[in-house]
mmCIF entry with sequence, helices, sheets and N, C-alpha, C, O atoms, coordinates in Angstrom:
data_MODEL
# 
_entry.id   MODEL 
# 
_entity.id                         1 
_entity.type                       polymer 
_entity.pdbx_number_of_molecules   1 
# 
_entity_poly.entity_id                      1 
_entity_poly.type                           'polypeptide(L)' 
_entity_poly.nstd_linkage                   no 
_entity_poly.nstd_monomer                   no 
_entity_poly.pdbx_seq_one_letter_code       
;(UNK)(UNK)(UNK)(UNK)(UNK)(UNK)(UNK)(UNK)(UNK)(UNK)(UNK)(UNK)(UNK)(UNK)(UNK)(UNK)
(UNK)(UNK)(UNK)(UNK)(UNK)(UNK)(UNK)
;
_entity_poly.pdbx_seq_one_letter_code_can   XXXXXXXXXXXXXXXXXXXXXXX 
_entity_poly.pdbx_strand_id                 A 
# 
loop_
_entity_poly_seq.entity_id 
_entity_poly_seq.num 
_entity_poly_seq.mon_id 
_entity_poly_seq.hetero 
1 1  UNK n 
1 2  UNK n 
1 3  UNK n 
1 4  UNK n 
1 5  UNK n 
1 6  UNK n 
1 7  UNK n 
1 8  UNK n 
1 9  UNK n 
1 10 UNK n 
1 11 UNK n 
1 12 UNK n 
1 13 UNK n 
1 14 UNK n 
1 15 UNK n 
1 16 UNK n 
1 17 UNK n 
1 18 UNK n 
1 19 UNK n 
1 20 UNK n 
1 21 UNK n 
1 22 UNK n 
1 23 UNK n 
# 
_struct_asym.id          A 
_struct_asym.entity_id   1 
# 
loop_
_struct_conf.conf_type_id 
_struct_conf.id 
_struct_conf.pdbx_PDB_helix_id 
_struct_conf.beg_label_comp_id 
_struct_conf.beg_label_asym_id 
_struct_conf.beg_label_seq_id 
_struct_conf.pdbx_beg_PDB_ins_code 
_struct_conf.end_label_comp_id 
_struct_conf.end_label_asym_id 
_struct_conf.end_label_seq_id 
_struct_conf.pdbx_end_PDB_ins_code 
_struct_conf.beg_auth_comp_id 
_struct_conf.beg_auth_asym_id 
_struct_conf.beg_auth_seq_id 
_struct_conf.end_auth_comp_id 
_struct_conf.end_auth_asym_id 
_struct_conf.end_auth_seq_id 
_struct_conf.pdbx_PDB_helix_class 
_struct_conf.details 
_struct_conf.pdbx_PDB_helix_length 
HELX_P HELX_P1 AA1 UNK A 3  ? UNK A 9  ? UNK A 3  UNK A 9  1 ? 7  
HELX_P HELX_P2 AA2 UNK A 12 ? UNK A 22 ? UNK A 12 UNK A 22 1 ? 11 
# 
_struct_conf_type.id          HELX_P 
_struct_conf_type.criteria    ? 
_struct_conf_type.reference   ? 
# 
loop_
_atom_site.group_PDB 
_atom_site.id 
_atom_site.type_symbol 
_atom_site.label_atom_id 
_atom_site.label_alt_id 
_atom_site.label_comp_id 
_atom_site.label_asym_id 
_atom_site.label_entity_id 
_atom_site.label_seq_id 
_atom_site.pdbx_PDB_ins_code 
_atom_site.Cartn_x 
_atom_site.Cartn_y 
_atom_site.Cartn_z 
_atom_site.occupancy 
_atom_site.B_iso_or_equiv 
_atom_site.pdbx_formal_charge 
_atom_site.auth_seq_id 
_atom_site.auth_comp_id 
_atom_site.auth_asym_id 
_atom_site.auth_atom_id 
_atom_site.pdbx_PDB_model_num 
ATOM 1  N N  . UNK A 1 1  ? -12.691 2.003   -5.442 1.00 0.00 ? 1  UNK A N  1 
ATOM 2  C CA . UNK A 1 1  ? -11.816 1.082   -4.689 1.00 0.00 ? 1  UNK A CA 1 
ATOM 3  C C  . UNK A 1 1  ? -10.433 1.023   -5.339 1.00 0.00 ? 1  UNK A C  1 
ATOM 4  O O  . UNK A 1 1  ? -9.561  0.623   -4.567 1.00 0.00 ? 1  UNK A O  1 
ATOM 5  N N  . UNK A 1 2  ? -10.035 1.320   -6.553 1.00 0.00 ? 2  UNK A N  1 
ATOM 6  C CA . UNK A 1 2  ? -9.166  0.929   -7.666 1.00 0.00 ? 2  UNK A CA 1 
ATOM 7  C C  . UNK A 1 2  ? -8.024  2.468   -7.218 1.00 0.00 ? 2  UNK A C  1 
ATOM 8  O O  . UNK A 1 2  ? -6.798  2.507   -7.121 1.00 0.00 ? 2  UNK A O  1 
ATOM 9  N N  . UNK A 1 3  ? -8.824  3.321   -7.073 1.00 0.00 ? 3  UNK A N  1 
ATOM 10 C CA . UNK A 1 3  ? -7.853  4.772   -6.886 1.00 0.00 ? 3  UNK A CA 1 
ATOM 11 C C  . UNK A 1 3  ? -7.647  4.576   -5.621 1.00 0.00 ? 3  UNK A C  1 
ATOM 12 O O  . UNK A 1 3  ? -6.786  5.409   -5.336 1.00 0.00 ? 3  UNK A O  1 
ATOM 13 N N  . UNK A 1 4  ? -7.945  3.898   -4.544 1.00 0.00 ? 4  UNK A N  1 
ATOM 14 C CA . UNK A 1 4  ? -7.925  3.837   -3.378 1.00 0.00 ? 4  UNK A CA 1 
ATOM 15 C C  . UNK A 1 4  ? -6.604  2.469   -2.934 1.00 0.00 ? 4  UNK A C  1 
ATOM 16 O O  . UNK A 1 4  ? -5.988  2.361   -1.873 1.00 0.00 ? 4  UNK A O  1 
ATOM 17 N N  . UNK A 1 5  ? -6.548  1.895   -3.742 1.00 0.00 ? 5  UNK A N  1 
ATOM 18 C CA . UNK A 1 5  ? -5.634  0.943   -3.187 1.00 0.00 ? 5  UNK A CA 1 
ATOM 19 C C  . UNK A 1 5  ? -4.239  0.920   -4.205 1.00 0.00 ? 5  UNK A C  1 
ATOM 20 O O  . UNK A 1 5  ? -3.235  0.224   -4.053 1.00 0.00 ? 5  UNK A O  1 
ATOM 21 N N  . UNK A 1 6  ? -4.606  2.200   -5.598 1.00 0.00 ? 6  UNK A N  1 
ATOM 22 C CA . UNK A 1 6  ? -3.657  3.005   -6.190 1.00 0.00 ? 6  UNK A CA 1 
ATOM 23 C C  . UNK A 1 6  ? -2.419  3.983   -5.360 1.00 0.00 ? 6  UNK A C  1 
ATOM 24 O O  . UNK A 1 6  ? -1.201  4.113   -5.482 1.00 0.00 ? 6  UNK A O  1 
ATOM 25 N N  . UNK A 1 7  ? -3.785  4.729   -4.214 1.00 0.00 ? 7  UNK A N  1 
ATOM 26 C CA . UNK A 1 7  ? -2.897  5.636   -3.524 1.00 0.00 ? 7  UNK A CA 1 
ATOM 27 C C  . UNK A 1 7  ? -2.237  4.782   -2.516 1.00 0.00 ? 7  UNK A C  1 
ATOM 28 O O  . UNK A 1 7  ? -1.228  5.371   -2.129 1.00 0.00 ? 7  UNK A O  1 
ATOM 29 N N  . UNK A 1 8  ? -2.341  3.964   -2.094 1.00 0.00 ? 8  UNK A N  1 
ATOM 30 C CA . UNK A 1 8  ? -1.651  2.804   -0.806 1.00 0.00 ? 8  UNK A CA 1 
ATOM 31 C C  . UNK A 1 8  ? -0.463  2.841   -1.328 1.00 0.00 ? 8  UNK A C  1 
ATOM 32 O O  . UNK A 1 8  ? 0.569   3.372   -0.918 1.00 0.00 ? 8  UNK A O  1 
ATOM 33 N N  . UNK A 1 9  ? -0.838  1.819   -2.912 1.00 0.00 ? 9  UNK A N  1 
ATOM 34 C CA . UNK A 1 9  ? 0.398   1.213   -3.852 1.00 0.00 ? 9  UNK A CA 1 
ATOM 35 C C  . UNK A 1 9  ? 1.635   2.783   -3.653 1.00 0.00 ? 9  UNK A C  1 
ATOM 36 O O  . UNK A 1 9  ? 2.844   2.648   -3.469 1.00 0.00 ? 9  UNK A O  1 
ATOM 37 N N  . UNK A 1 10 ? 1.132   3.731   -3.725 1.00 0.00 ? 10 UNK A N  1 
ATOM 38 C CA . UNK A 1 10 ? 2.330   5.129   -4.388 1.00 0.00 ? 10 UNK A CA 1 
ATOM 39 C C  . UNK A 1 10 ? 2.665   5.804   -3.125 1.00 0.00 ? 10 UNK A C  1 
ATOM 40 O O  . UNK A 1 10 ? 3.462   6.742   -3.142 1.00 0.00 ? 10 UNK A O  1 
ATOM 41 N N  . UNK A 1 11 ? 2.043   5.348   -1.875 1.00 0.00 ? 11 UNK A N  1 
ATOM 42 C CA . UNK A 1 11 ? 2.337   5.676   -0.598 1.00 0.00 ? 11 UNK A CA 1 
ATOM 43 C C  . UNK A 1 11 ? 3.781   5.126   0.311  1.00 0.00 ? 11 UNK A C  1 
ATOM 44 O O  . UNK A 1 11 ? 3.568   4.215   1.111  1.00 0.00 ? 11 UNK A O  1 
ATOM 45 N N  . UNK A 1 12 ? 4.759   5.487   0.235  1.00 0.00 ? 12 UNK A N  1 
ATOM 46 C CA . UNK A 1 12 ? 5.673   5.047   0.810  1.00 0.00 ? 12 UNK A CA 1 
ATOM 47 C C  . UNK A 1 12 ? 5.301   4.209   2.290  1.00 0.00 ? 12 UNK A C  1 
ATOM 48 O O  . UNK A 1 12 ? 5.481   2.995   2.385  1.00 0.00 ? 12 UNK A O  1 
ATOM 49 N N  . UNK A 1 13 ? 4.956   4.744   3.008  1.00 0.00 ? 13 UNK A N  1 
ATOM 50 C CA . UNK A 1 13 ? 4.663   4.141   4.488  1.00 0.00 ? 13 UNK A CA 1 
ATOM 51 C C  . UNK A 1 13 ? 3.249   3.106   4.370  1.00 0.00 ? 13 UNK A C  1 
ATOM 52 O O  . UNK A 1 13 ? 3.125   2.239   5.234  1.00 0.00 ? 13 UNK A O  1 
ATOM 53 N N  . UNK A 1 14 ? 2.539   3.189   3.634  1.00 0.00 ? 14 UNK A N  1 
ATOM 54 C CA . UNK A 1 14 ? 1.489   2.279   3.472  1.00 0.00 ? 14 UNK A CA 1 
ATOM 55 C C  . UNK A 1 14 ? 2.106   1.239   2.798  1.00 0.00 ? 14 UNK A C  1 
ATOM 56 O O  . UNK A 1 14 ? 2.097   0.164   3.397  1.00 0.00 ? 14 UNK A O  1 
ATOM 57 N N  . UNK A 1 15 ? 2.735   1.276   1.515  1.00 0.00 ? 15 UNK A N  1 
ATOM 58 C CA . UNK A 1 15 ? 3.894   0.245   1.021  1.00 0.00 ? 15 UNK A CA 1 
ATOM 59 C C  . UNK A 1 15 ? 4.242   -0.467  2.379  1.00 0.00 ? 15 UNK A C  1 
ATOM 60 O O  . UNK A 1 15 ? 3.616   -1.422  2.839  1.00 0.00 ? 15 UNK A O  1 
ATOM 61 N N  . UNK A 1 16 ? 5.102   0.009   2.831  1.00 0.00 ? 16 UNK A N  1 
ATOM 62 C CA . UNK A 1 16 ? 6.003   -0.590  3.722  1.00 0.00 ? 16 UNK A CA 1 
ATOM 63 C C  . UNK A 1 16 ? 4.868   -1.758  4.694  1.00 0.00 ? 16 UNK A C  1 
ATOM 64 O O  . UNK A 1 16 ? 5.110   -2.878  5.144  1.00 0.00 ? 16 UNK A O  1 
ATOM 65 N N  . UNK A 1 17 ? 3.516   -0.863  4.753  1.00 0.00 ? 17 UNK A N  1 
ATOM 66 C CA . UNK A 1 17 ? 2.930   -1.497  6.244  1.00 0.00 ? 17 UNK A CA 1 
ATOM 67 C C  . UNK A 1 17 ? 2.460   -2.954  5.311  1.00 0.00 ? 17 UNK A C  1 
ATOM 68 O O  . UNK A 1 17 ? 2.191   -3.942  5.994  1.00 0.00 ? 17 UNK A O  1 
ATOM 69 N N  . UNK A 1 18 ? 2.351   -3.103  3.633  1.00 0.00 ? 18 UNK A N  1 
ATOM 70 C CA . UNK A 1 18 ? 1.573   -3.813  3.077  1.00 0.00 ? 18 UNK A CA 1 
ATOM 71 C C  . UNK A 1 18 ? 2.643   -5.320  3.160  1.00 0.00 ? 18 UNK A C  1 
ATOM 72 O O  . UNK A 1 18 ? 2.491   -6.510  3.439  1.00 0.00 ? 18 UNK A O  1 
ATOM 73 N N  . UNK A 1 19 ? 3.820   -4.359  2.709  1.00 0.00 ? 19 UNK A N  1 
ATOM 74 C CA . UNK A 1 19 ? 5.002   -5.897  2.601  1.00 0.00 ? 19 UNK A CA 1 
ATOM 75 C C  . UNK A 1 19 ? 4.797   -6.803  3.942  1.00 0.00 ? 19 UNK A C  1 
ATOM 76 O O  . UNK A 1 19 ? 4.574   -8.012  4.012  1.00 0.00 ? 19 UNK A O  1 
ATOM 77 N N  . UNK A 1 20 ? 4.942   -5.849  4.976  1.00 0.00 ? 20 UNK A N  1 
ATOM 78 C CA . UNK A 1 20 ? 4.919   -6.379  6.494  1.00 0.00 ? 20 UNK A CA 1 
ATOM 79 C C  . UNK A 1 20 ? 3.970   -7.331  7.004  1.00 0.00 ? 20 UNK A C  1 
ATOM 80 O O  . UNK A 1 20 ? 4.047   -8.157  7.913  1.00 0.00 ? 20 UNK A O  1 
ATOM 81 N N  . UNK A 1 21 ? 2.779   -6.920  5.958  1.00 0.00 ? 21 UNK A N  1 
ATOM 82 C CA . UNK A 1 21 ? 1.395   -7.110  5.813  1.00 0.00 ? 21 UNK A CA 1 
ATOM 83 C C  . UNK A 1 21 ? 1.774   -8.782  4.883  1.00 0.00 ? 21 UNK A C  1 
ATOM 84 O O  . UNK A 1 21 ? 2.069   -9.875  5.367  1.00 0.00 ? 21 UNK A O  1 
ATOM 85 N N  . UNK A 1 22 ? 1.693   -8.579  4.176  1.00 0.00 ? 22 UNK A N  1 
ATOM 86 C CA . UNK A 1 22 ? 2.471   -10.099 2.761  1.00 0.00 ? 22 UNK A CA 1 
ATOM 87 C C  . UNK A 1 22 ? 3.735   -11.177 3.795  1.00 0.00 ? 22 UNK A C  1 
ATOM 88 O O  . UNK A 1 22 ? 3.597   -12.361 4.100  1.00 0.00 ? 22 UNK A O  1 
ATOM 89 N N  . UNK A 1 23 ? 4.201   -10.806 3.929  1.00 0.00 ? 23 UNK A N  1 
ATOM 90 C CA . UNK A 1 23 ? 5.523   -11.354 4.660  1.00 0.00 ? 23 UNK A CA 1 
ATOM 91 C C  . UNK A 1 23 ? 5.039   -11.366 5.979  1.00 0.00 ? 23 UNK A C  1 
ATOM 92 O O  . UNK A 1 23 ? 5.766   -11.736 6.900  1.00 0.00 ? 23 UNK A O  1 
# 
């Protein structure tokens, strides 16, 4: 689960969907 929400974190477009996601 830990390498999996690693690769999100270093993912530009998954980043983006997470802030959108927070906010």
């Amino acid at each position: 689960l830990e390498g999996a929400i690693n690769k999100i974190l270093t993912d530009p477009s998954y980043s983006q969907k997470a802030k959108e996601i927070s906010v």
